[in-house]
Every structure is written in structure tokens, then in C-alpha cells.
C-alpha positions in Angstrom: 26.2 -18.6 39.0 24.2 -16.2 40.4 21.0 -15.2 38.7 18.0 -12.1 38.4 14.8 -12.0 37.1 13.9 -9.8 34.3 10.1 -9.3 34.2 8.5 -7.3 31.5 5.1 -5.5 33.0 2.3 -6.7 30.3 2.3 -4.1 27.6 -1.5 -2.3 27.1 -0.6 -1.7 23.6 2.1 -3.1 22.4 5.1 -5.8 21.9 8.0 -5.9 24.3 11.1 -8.3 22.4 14.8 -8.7 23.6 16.7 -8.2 20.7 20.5 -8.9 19.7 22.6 -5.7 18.8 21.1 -5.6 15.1 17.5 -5.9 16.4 16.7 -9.1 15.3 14.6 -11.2 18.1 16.5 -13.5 20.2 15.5 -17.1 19.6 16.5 -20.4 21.5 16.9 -20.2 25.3 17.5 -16.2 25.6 13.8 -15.8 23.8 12.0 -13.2 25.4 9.0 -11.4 24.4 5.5 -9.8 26.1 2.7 -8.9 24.2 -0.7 -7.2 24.5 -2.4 -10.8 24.3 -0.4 -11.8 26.8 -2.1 -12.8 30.1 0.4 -11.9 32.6 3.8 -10.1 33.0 6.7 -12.3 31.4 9.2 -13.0 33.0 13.1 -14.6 32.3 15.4 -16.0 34.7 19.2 -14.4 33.5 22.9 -14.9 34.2 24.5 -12.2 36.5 25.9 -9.3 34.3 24.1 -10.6 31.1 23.9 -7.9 28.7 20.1 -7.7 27.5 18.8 -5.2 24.8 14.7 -5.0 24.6 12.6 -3.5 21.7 9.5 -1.7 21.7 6.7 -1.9 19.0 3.3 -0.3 19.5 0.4 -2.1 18.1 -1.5 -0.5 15.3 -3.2 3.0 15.8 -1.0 3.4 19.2 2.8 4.9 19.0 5.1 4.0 21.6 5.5 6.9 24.3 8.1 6.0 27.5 9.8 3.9 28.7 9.0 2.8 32.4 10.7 1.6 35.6 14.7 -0.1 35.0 14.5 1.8 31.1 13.2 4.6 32.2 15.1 7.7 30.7 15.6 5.5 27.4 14.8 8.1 24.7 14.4 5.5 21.3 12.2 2.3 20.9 15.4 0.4 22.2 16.8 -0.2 25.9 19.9 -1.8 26.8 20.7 -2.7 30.4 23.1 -5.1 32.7 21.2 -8.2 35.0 23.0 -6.8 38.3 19.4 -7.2 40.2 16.2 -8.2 39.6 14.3 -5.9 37.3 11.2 -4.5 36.2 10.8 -3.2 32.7 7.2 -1.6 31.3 6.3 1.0 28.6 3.2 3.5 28.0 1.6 4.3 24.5 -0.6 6.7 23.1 -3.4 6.4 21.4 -3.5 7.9 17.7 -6.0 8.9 15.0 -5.4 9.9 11.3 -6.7 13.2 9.9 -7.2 12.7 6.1 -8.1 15.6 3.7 -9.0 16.3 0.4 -8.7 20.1 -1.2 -10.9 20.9 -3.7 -9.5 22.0 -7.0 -8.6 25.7 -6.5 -7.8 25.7 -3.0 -5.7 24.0 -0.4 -5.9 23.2 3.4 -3.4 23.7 5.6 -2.1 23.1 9.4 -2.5 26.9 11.1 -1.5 28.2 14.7 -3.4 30.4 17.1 -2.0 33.8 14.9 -2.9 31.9 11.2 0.7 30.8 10.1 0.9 27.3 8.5 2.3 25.0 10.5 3.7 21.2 10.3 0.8 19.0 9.5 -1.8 19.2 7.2 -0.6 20.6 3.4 -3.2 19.6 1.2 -3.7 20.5 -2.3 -6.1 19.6 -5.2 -3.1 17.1 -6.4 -3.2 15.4 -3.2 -0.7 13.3 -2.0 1.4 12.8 1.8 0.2 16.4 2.9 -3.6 15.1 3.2 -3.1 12.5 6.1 -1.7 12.8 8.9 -1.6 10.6 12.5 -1.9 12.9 15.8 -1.9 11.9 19.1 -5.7 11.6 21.1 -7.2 14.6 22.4 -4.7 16.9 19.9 -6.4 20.1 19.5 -5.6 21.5 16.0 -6.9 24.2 13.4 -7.3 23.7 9.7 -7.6 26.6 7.3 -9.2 26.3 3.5 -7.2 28.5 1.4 -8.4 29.8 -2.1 -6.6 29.7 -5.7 -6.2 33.4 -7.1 -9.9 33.6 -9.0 -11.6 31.2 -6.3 -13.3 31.3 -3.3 -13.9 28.9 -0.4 -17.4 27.4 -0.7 -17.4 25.0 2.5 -16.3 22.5 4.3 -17.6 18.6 4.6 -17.4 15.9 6.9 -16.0 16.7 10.2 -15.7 20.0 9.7 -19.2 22.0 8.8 -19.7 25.5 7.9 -19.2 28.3 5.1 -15.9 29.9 7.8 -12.5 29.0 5.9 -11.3 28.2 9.8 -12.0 24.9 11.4 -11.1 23.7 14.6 -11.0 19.8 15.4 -10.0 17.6 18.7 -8.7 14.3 17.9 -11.2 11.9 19.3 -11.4 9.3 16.4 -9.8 9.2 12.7 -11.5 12.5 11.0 -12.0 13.8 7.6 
């Protein structure tokens, strides 16, 4: 029987699995898996036409970005592909930060664009909750603005931010507050 090799390019930031078609790890003989800790590429001798399905899971604070060489195009965490020839498979991730905030009571923070509209992100009240935190992407560029309660005003901001101006702007370069 003819065979290729798969090899699976060392991850920077990740875990690189084959999987079976409900994404649970292959175990026994067809066992394949590269990690970051991993010295060197892995590799895995296969069957001509073997059907092999790989999963993709970012270490903490990194997200998964693209695929790379035979997956590349794959659009989801998953890649399927046929052992017609030997072939390379690798993936890129991006680093990631969290943004937490907390409003003061009478005011909230919000996400804002170049014009002042909220935008996704940031949606902070006094109550807290899932609209304080938030995980961008390194070197995101973004603006916060305080916005007062009817009957308050906005005092100033601490931590990462500084300064009696309701407007903030930040650059993801490390988690921020």
C-alpha cells in the first residue's frame, strides 16, 4: 500500500490534534497531535486516500488565526483533507489581551467609533457584568467613552486611562483596566 507523510509544522501557540468526525482525539495507532512544547514538527506516516480531520486549539491568551499550507483556505478551527501526497499542515495565532472595566455608579463606559457612536465592545454599567471585559486582538486600537447618569457628571478616569476628558483612547499592548 502506498503511503504519505503528514507533518504538522510545530505550532508557536497552540495544539494541533487529528480528530474523528465528532472531534474527539484519535487514540491508538492513528494518534496524532503537535503542541507548543513540542521540540520539532510531528509527523505521521498514512495510508494512501486516508481521510484525516485536524483540530486547532490556541493556547491561553492566543486565539487561533489561519490555517497554513495543505488547510489553508479552512475557515473554522477544523480541517479535513485526503493523504494523496505528502503534506505540510501549520497554523498562526494572535496574541490577545483583556480590557476589563468598572463604571462608577451613575455613569457607564462604552466602545465608541471615530464619530462617537457605541460600538460592539465595551458596555459597562455600575451593575457590571459581561459588558466590562472584553479580549482584543494585540496592537487593537480602540476608544472608550465615560458616559454620565441624568444628574451626574464624569469625574475621571483610573488606571490605564488618566485624565478629567470623558474620551480615552487605548492600544492593546497588555491586559488593561
Amino acid at each position: 500500500v502506498k503511503t504519505y507523510v503528514l507533518t504538522i509544522t510545530k505550532p508557536a501557540h497552540g495544539t494541533i490534534t487529528r480528530v474523528d468526525n465528532a472531534g474527539v482525539a484519535v487514540a491508538g495507532a492513528g494518534a496524532l497531535s503537535c503542541a507548543t512544547a513540542d521540540l520539532t514538527n510531528c509527523t505521521k506516516t498514512l495510508d494512501v486516500d486516508t481521510a484525516v480531520k485536524l483540530k486547532v486549539v490556541a493556547d491561553s491568551t492566543w486565539r487561533f488565526d489561519a490555517w497554513g499550507n495543505a488547510c489553508t483556505g479552512e475557515l473554522t478551527t477544523t480541517c479535513s483533507l485526503t493523504m494523496t501526497a505528502d503534506k505540510t499542515v501549520s497554523a498562526t495565532f494572535v496574541k490577545t489581551y483583556v480590557l476589563t472595566v468598572t463604571a462608577s455608579v451613575g455613569g457607564s463606559v462604552k466602545t465608541i467609533d471615530g464619530s462617537g457612536n457605541a460600538i460592539a465592545g465595551i458596555d459597562c454599567t455600575s451593575a457590571g457584568g459581561a459588558g466590562c471585559s472584553k479580549v482584543y486582538d494585540v496592537s487593537t486600537a480602540l476608544t472608550l467613552k465615560a458616559f454620565p447618569s441624568s444628574g451626574y457628571r464624569f469625574g475621571a478616569w483610573a488606571t490605564d486611562c488618566a485624565g478629567t476628558d470623558p474620551t480615552c483612547s487605548l492600544t492593546m499592548s497588555g491586559d488593561k483596566a
